[in-house]
Every structure is written in structure tokens, then in C-alpha cells.
C-alpha positions in Angstrom: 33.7 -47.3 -42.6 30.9 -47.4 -39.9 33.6 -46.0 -37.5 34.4 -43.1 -40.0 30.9 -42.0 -40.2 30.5 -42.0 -36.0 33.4 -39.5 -36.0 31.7 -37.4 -38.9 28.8 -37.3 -36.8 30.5 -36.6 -33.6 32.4 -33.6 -34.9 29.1 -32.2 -36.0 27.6 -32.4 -32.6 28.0 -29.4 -30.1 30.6 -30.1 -27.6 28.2 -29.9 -24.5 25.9 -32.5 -26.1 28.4 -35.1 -26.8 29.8 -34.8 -23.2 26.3 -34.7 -21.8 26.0 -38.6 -23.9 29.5 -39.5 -22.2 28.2 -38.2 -18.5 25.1 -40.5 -19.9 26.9 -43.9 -20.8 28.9 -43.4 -17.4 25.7 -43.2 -15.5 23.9 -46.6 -17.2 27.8 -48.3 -16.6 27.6 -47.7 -12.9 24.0 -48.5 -13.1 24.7 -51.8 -14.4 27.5 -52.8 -12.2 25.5 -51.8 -9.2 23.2 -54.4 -10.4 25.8 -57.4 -10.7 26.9 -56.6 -6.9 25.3 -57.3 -3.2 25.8 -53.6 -1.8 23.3 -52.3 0.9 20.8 -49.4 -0.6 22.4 -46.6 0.8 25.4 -47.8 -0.9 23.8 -48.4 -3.9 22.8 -44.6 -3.6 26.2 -43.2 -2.7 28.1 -45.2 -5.8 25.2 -43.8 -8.1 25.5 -39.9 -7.8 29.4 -40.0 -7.6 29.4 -39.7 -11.5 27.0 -36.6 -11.5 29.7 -34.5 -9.0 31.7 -34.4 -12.0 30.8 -30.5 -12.7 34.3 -30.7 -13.8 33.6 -32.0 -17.3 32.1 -29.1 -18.7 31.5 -25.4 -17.4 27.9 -25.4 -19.3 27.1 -28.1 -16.6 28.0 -26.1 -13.6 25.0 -25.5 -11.6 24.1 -21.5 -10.9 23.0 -20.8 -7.6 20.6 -17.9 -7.7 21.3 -14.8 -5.7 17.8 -13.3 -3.7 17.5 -9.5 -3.3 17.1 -8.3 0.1 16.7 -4.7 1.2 17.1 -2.8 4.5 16.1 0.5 5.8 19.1 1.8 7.8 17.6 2.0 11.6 19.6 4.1 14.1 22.9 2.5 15.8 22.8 0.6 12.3 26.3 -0.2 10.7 27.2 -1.7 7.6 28.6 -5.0 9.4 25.6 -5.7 11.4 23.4 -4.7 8.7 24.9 -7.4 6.0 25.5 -10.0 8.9 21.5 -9.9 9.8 21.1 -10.1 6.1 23.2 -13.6 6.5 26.6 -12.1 4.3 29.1 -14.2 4.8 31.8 -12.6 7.1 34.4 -13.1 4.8 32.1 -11.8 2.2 31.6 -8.9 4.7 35.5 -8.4 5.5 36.4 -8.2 1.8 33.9 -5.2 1.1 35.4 -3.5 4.3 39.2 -3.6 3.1 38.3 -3.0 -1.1 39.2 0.0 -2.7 36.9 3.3 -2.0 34.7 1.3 0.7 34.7 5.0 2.7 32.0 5.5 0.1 30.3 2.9 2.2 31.4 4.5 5.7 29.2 7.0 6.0 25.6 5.0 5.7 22.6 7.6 7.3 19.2 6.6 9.0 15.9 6.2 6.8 18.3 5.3 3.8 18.2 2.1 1.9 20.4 -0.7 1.3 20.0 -3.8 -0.9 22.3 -6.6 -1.1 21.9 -9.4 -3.8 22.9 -12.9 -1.4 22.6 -16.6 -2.3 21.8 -19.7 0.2 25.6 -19.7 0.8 26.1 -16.5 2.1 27.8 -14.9 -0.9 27.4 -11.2 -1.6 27.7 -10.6 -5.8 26.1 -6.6 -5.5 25.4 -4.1 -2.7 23.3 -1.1 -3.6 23.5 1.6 -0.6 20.6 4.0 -2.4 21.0 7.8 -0.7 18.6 9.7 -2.6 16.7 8.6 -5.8 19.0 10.3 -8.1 21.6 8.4 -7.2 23.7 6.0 -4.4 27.1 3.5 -4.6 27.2 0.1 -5.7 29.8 -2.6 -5.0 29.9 -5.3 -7.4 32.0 -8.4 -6.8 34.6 -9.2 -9.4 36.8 -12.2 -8.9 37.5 -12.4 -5.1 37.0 -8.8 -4.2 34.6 -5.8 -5.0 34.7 -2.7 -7.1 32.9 0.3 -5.6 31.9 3.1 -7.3 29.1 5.7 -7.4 26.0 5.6 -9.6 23.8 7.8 -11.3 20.5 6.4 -11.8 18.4 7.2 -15.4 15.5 9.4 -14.3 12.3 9.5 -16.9 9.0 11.0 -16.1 6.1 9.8 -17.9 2.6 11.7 -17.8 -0.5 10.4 -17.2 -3.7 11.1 -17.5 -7.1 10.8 -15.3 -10.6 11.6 -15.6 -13.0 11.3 -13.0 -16.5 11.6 -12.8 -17.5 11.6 -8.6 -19.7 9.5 -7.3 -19.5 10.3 -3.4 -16.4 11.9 -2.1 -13.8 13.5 -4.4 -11.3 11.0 -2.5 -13.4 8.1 -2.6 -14.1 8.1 -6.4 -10.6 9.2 -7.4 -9.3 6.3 -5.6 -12.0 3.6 -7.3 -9.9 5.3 -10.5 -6.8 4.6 -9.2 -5.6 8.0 -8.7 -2.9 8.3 -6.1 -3.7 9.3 -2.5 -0.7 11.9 -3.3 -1.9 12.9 -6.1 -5.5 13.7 -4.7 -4.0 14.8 -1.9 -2.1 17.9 -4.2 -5.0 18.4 -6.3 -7.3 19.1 -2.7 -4.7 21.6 -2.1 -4.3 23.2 -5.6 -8.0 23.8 -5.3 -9.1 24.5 -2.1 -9.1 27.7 -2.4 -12.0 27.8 -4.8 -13.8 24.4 -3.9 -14.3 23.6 0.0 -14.3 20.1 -0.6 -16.3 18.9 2.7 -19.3 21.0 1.5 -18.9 22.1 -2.1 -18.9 18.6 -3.9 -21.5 17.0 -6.1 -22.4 14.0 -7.2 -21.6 14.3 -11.0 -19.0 17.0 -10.1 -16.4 15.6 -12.5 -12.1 16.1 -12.9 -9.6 15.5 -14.7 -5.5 15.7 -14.4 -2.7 15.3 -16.2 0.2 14.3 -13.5 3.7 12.5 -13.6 5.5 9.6 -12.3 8.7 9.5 -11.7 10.4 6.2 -13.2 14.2 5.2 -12.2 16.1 2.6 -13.9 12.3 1.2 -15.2 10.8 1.3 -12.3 7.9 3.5 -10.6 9.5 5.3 -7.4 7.1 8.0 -6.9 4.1 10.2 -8.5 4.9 13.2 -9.4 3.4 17.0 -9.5 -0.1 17.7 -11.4 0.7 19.7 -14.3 -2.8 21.0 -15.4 -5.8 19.7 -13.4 -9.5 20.4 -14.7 -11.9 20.2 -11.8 -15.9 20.8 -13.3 -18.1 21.8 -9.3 -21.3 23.1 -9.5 -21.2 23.6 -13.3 -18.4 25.9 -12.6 -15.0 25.0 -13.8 -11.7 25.6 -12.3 -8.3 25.3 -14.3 -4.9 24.9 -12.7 -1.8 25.1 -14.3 1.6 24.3 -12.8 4.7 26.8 -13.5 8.1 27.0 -12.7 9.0 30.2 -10.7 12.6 29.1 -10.4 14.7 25.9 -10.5 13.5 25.7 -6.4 9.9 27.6 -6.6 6.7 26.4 -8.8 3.2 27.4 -8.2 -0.1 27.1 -9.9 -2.1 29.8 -12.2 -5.8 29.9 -14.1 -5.3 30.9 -17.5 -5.9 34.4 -17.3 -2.1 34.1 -15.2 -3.6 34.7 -11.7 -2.4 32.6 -8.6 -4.7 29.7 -7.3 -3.7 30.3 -4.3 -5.5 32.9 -2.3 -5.1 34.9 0.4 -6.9 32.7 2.8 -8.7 29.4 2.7 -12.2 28.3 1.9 -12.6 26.9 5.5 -11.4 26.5 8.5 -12.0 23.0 9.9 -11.0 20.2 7.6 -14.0 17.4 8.7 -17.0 19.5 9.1 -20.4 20.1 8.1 -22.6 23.5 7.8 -25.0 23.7 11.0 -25.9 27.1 10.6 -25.1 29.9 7.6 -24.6 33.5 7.7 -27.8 34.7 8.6 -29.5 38.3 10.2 -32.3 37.0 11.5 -31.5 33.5 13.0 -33.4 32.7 16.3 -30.3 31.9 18.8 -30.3 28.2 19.4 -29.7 28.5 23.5 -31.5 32.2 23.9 -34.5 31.6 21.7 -34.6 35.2 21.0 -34.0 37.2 17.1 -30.2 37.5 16.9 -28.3 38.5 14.2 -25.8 35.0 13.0 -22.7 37.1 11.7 -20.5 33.9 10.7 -21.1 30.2 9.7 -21.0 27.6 12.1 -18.5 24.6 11.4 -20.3 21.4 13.5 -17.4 18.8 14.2 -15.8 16.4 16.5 -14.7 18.4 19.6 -10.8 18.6 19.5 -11.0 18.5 15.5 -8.0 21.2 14.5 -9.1 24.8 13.5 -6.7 26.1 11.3 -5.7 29.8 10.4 -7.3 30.5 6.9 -4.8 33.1 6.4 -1.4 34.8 7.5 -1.6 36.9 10.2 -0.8 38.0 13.4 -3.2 37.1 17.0 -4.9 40.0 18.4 -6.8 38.1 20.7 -6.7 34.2 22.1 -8.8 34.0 25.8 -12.0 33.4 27.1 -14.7 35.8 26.7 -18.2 35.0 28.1 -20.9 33.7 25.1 -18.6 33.2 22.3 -15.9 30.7 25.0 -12.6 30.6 24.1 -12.4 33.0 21.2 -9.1 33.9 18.8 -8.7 37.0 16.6 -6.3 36.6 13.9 -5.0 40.1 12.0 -4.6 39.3 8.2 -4.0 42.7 7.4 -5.7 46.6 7.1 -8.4 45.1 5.4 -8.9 41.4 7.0 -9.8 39.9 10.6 -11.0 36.9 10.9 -13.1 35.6 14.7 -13.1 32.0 15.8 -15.8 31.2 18.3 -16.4 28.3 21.4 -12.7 26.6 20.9 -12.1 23.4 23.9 -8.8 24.8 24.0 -5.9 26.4 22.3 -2.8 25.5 20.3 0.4 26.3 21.7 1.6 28.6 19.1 -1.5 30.9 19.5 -0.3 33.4 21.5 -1.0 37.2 21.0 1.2 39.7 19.0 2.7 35.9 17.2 2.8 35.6 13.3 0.7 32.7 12.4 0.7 30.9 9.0 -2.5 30.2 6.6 -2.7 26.2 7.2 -1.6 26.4 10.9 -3.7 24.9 13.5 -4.7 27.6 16.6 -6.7 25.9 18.5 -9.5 22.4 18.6 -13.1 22.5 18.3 -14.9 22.6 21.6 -18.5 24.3 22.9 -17.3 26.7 25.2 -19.4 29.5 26.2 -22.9 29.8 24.6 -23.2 26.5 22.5 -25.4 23.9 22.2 -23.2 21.5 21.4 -19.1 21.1 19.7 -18.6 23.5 16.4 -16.7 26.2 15.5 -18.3 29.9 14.8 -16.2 31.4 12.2 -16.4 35.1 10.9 -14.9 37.2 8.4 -14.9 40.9 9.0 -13.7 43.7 6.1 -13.0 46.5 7.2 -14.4 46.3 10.3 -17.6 45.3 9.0 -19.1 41.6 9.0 -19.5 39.5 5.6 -20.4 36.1 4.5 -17.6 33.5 4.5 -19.0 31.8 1.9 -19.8 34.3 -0.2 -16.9 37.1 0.3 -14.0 36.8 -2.8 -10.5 36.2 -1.4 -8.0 38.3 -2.8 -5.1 36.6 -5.0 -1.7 35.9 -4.2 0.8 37.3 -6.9 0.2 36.5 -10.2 1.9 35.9 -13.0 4.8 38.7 -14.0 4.4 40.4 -16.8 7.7 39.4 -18.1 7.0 35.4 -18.1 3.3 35.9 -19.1 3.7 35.0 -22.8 5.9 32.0 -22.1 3.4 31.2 -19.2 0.6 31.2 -22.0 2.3 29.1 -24.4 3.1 26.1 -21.5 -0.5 26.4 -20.6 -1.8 26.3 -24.0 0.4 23.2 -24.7 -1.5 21.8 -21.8 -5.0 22.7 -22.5 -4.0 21.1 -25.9 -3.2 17.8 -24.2 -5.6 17.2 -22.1 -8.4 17.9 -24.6 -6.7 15.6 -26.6 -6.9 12.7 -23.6 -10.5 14.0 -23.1 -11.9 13.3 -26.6 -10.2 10.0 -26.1 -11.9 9.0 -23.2 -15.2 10.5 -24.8 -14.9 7.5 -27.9 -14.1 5.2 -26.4 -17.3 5.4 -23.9 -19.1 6.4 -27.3 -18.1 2.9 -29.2 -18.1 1.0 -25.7 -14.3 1.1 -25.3 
């Protein structure tokens, strides 16, 4: 009877549990036999684990041995051997990749790309991820004793997000206590330097706010996306930028009226600067102590700081001529000429009669000629007449065609929807202490 219920219970116990007792009575036997009998300790030691190698008993038992990502950027004279042998593949782990099916996927590996390889302690490769661009790569994935390679496409999401800031010191500086990108403050310097010269323009209390994406793959964060609308409140003026697609290739950003951001030249010329002297008629010259008319602003900086071109245009002039040093003349167009005054030298691109690009730097800041002291004297002429850089309005780049202006208004009013919506949020949750 008593053995009758011991099998009833037995057949209700899980397999693994019942051999787990067995590998338990076997251990306490050799235990107690060790005991009756005169071995030496390391004996002792050896007869007492031989009973726990028997993995055999059960495949639930069988101890997994993890496998540890490693990744590799692919340096030059790189090749997939020496790349997974320094990653400590086995050879023969190495060998069998080499002579699978399709492993000319794997022949062609190029520099800056990225390889991961998932290796245990022993050497043995289970996955190989060769990643060529982040849409997709090829994967080798071991099954039995060999691999199956194949090409991937990796699932590409992009989530938005949203950021307000109010600016404390610098426009970088606070946006990154806010944990805003640096590529992200980065674009939105660009999508509004036109308007806002951010060395000299910016506030405390000057506020911003952005709605941007990131780009996930396979559920994880690879990279931040473009600014889709960006908000940026200077000088209790506001400035509203709207991303639009062109083309499947071309995007650029518009206000809501439809006109291009971007404007035919830049806000200023030398990135890291600071106003030493304004456009001014009756400035006393700093070296000559005498009434002479200032017809440009002065840009104090490090000397060889880059100057760039604030617009398109072609040289007219790049050489030394007496007070104003080494002096270029840029050519925008009918209309435009810009002047760049006391450069240390110039760059090698600035010769005359050679296209230059808005962005491009012409030369470094120096204090050649009449100066007391490294800057850059910068003037805008129209028409042949002198005018205030700070003050003059840049022309436009193209706007918006006619044609895509009412889908253009829809995508931006979408936007404007959106991040008003974020805004109010933000707002209560300061109001209730959020």
C-alpha cells in the first residue's frame, strides 16, 4: 500500500524534479561512503563532483553558457578573419562562416562600418551582424554546425519629441542642461541664424521650443533626427520654422507666411565674436584720433578665428591695401558687395574672379593695417552705397511655390497645433508644480 501511494506521488511530480531528487540521493550516497573510507582530501573532492558531471540525465540540467556581444568598427587593411580572430572566434568557428552558403555577402566588409559578433568564453560564434548602413546589413546565425546568412532589413520608427527651453546664459549652454542634443542645437543655430546672430542677439529669458525626431531601429535610439517646427521667442520677437519636403532628396525650412528661412546671406561673419564698434558716422578713429565716418561693424575676436562669406558670390578683390590690411571683396550680386577689413591672412580658396559659397571661410581674423588690435571690419554696401549690417533686411531665398502652398499650410498648421498642445502641457504642469 505505502509503495502504491510513492508511485502515485511520483507520477505526479514533473520529470526534472524527480531526477533532480535521484541526482540528490546519489550525491548524500557518495557523501556517506566518502565518510566510511581513508582517502586523502583532494580525493575526497574528486570522488564528490563526479556525480554532478552527469549533464547527461536530463537536458533541463545542462548548463548555458552565455554568449557576450562584442562590436568592431572595421579599420583599414581589416578583414573578416582577423577581425573575428582579435575578437577571440574560434578558428574553426571562423572557417565554417567562410565556406557556408552566401558568405560573399560577408566578402565585401568596407571601412568605418560595423560588425558585431555574439561569442562565449569558449570561443563559439552563435550570430554575426555586419551593419552597412542603418537601414539595413547581413546576419549569420549558427544553426546546428554551420551558419545561415542572409540579409536584413531593420524596423525603422521615428518618434517626436518635444522641448522647451527657457535660456539662462548661452542658447547652447541651457539647451544642453535640458538635454537637447548637441545635433539638435546645432540644426536649430542653423535654421535660425539668419534672423538671430546668436553670439550677440541672445537674452537671458529669450525662450524656445522644438519639436524634433529620433530615429529608433529594432528599439533602439541610433540617431536624432531633423526639427520639424522650432519656436524660438528673441527679444520679444518670435521666429517660426517649419520643415518641408521639396522632394524625396531636398527639404528646407519656411515661416508661416511660406517664405524661406534661409536668406540670402548671413547674420555675421565670424562665428566667436563680440561687437567692439557699430555702424557709426561720427566715430573718433581709434589709432588716428580724428572724426571719421565707421561704415561697417567691427567683429573683435581671436586672431586666426575663420571669417566666413555671408553670402554667394564671386571675389573682386583679396590683397593688401594700406589702412584697411589685407582686405577681400566678395560680389553677391547687382545689388550686393560685401568688404572684409585687417584679415592675418587668407584662405586658399580666396582667389579673385572664384565662386565662393555663403558658409565658406576666406580668410582668419588678424590686425593688419590700421588696427588697434585682432577684429574683423565688415561692411555691407547696396548699390554702391554703405548700410548697416545689423540693421539692413536680407533678401529671401525662394519661397514656397504656389502650387504646394496649401498643402504646405495644412503640414504647418498640423504643427502649430502640436506644439501648442506640448506647450499648454508644460505650462500646467509648472502651474500645479508638476
Amino acid at each position: 500500500m505505502l509503495v502504491t501511494e510513492i508511485l502515485t506521488i511520483l507520477r505526479n511530480i514533473p520529470m526534472k524534479h524527480v531526477l533532480a531528487m535521484i541526482l540528490g540521493f546519489l550525491l548524500l550516497a557518495c557523501i556517506s561512503i566518502l565518510g566510511s573510507k581513508d582517502f586523502k582530501e583532494e580525493d575526497k573532492i574528486s570522488e564528490l563532483i563526479k556525480p554532478l558531471m552527469l549533464s547527461s540525465l536530463s537536458e533541463d540540467y545542462q548548463i548555458e553558457i552565455p554568449y557576450i556581444e562584442k562590436e568592431v568598427v572595421i579599420k583599414r587593411n581589416d578583414s573578416l578573419f582577423t577581425i573575428l580572430d582579435n575578437l577571440g572566434v574560434a578558428k574553426e568557428n571562423i572557417i565554417k562562416l567562410i565556406n557556408s552558403k552566401k558568405s560573399d555577402l560577408l566578402s565585401k566588409i568596407e571601412v568605418g562600418d560595423k560588425i558585431k559578433a555574439y561569442v562565449n568564453e569558449y570561443g563559439e560564434l552563435e550570430k554575426l551582424i555586419y551593419v552597412d548602413n542603418i537601414k539595413s546589413g547581413i546576419k549569420a546565425e549558427r544553426v546546428n554546425s554551420s551558419y545561415v546568412i542572409s540579409r536584413y532589413e531593420s524596423k525603422i520608427e521615428k518618434v517626436k519629441v518635444f522641448k522647451h527651453v527657457v535660456i539662462k546664459d548661452s542658447m547652447y549652454m541651457s539647451g544642453l542642461r535640458e538635454n537637447v542634443p548637441d545635433s539638435v542645437l546645432m540644426d536649430l543655430a542653423y535654421i535660425n541664424g539668419w534672423d538671430i546672430d546668436f553670439t550677440h542677439d541672445i537674452r537671458p529669458g529669450d525662450t524656445f521650443s522644438i519639436v524634433y525626431e529620433e530615429v529608433i531601429i529594432d528599439g533602439e535610439k541610433v540617431i536624432d533626427g531633423d526639427i520639424l517646427i522650432s519656436e524660438f521667442n528673441n527679444r520679444n520677437k518670435k521666429f517660426i520654422a517649419v520643415r518641408y519636403d521639396l522632394d524625396e532628396q531636398n527639404s528646407e525650412y519656411f515661416n508661416l507666411e511660406g517664405e524661406n528661412v534661409k536668406k540670402a546671406f548671413l547674420r555675421s561673419p565670424v562665428k566667436l565674436s563680440f561687437i567692439s564698434s557699430k555702424y557709426n558716422l561720427k566715430r573718433r578713429h581709434p589709432v588716428l584720433h580724428t572724426i571719421r565716418a565707421h561704415r561697417g561693424v567691427d567683429y573683435a575676436a581671436n586672431k586666426g578665428s575663420p571669417i566666413r562669406a555671408t553670402g554667394d558670390g564671386t571675389v573682386l578683390f583679396a590683397e593688401y591695401n594700406a589702412g584697411c590690411g589685407n582686405e577681400i571683396k566678395i560680389k553677391h550680386s547687382e545689388d550686393y558687395v560685401t568688404r572684409y577689413c585687417h584679415l592675418d591672412r587668407f584662405s586658399a580658396r580666396t582667389k579673385v574672379g572664384r565662386k565662393i559659397k555663403q558658409g565658406q571661410t576666406i580668410g582668419y581674423v588678424g590686425s593688419t593695417g590700421l588696427a588697434t588690435g585682432p577684429h574683423l571690419h565688415y561692411e555691407f554696401h547696396v548699390n554702391g552705397k554703405h548700410t548697416d549690417p545689423l540693421k539692413v533686411k536680407f533678401p529671401n531665398a525662394s519661397p514656397i511655390k504656389s502650387s504646394e502652398l496649401m498643402a504646405y499650410k495644412e503640414k504647418s498648421s498640423d504643427l502649430i497645433n502640436e506644439l501648442k498642445k506640448y506647450q499648454y502641457l508644460i505650462d500646467q504642469r509648472e502651474f500645479y508644480g508638476g
